[in-house]
Backbone as CSV, one residue per row, in Angstrom:
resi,resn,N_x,N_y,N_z,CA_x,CA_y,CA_z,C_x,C_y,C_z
1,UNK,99.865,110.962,143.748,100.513,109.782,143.222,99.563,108.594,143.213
2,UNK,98.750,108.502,144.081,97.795,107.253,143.961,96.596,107.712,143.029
3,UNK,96.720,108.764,142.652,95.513,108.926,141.789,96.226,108.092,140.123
4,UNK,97.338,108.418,140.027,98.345,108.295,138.922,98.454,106.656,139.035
5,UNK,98.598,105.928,140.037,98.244,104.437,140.404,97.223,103.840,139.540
6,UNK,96.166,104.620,140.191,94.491,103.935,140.030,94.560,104.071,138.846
7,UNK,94.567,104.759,137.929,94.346,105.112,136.352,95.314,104.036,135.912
8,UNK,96.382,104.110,136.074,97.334,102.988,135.539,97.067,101.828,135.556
9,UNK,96.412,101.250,136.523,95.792,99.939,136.616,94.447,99.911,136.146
10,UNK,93.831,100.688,135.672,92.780,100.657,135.091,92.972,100.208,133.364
11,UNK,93.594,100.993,132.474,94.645,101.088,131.705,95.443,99.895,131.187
12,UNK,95.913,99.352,132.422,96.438,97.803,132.573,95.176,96.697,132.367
13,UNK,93.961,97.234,133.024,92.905,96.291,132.997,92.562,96.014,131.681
14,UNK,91.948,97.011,131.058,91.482,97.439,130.041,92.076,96.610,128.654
15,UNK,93.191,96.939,128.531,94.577,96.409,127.909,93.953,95.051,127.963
16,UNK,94.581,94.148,128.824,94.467,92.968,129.200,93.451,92.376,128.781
17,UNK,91.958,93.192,129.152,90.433,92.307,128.502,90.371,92.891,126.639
18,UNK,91.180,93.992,126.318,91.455,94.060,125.166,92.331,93.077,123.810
19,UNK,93.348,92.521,124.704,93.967,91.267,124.222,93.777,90.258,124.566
20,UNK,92.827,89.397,125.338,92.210,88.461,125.539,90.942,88.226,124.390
21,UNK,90.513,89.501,124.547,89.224,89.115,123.639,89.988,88.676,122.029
22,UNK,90.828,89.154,121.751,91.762,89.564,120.444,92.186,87.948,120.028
23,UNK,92.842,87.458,121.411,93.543,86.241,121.404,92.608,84.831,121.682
24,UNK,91.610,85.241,122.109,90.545,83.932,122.612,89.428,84.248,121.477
25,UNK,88.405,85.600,121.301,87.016,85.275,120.039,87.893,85.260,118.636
26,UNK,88.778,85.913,118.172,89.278,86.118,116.862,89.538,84.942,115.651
27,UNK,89.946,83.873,116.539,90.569,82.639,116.160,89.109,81.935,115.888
28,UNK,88.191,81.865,116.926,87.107,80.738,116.789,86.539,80.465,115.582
29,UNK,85.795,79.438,115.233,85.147,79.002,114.230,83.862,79.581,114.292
30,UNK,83.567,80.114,113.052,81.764,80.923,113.013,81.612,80.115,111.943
31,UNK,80.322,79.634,112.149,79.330,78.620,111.299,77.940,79.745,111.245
32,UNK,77.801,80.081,110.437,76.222,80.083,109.687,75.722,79.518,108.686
33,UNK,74.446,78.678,109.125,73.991,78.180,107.937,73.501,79.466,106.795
34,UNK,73.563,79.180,105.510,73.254,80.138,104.232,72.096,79.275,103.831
35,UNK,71.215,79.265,103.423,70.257,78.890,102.577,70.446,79.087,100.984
36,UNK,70.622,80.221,100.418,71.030,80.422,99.503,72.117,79.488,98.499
37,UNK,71.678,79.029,97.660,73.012,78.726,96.938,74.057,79.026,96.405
38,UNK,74.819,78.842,95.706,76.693,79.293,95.066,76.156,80.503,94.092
39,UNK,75.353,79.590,93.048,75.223,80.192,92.080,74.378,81.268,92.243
40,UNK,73.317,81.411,93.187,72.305,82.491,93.767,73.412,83.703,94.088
41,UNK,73.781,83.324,94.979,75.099,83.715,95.299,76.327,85.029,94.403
42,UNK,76.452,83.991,93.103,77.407,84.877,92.502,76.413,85.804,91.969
43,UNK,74.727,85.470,91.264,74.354,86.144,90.323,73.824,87.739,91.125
44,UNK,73.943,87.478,92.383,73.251,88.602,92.908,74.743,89.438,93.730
45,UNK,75.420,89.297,93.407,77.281,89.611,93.619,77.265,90.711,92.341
46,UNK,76.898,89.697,90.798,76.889,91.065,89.822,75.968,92.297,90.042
47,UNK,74.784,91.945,90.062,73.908,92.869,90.433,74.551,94.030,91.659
48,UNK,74.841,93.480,92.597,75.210,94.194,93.721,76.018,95.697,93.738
49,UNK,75.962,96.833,94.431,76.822,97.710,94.297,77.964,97.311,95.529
50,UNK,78.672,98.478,95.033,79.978,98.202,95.760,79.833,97.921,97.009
51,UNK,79.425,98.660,97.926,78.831,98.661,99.572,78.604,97.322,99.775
52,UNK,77.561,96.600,99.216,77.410,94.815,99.301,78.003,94.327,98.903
53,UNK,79.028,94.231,97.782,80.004,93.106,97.163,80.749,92.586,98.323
54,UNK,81.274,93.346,99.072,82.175,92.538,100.250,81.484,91.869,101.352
55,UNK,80.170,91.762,101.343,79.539,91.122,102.221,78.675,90.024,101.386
56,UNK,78.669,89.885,100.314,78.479,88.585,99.251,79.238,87.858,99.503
57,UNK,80.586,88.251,99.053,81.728,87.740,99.338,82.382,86.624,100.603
58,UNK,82.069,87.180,101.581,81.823,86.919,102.512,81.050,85.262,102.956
59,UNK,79.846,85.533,101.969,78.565,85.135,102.375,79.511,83.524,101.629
60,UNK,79.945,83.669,100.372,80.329,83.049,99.644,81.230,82.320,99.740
61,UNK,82.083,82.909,101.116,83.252,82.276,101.379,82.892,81.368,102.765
62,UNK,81.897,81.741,103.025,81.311,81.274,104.396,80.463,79.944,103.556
63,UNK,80.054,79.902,102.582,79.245,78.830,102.092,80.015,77.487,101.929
64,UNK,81.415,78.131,101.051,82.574,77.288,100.469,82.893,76.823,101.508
65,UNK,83.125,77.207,102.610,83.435,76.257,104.039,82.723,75.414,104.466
66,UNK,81.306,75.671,104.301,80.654,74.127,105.146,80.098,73.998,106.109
67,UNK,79.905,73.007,106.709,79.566,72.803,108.018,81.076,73.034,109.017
68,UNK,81.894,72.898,108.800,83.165,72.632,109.336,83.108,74.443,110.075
69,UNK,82.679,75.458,109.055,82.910,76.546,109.661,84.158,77.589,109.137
70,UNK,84.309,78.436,109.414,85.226,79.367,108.790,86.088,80.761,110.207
71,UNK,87.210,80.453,110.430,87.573,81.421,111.516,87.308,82.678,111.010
72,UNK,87.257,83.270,112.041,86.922,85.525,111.461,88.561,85.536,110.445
73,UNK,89.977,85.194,111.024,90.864,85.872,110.384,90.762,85.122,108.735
74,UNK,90.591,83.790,108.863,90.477,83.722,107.410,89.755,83.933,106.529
75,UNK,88.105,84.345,107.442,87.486,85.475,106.394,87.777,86.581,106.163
76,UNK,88.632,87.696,107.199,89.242,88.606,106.949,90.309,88.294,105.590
77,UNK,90.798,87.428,105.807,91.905,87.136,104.960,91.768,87.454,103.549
78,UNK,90.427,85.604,102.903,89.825,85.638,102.064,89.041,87.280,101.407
79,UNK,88.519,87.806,102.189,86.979,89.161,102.177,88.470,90.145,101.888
80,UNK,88.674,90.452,103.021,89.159,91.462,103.123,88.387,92.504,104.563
81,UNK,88.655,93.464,104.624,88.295,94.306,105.979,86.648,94.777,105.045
82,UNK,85.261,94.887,106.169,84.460,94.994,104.854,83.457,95.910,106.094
83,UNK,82.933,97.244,105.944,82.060,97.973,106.671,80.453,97.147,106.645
């Protein structure tokens, strides 16, 4: 029975630093500066195959934000889920 304990609270641990991280990094603001410009930007978006379009995208939506910054979910939002 205490073996059945220990695992459970492990489990519990786990959990816990699993929804913390979820609820505290997810939300934050990510700023990268781009060098690149808009229009650099879109023309190399056409060119691009599929595999990179969602990380143009990305790049693009991260530009349109600014200095101000862009949270992960509303680039998820904007992007979409992107490998």
């Amino acid at each position: 029975m205490k073996i059945v304990k220990t695992n459970l609270l492990y489990i519990v641990i786990f959990v816990f630093i699993l929804w913390s991280i979820i609820l505290i990094m997810m939300p934050s603001v990510l700023y990268i500066p781009i060098k690149e410009t808009s229009r650099e930007l879109r023309t190399v978006l056409k060119d691009a195959s599929a595999m990179f379009q969602a990380r143009i995208k990305m790049f693009l939506s991260m530009k349109m934000a600014g200095e101000k910054g862009i949270s992960k979910r509303e680039l998820m939002d904007t992007v979409g889920a992107c490998s």
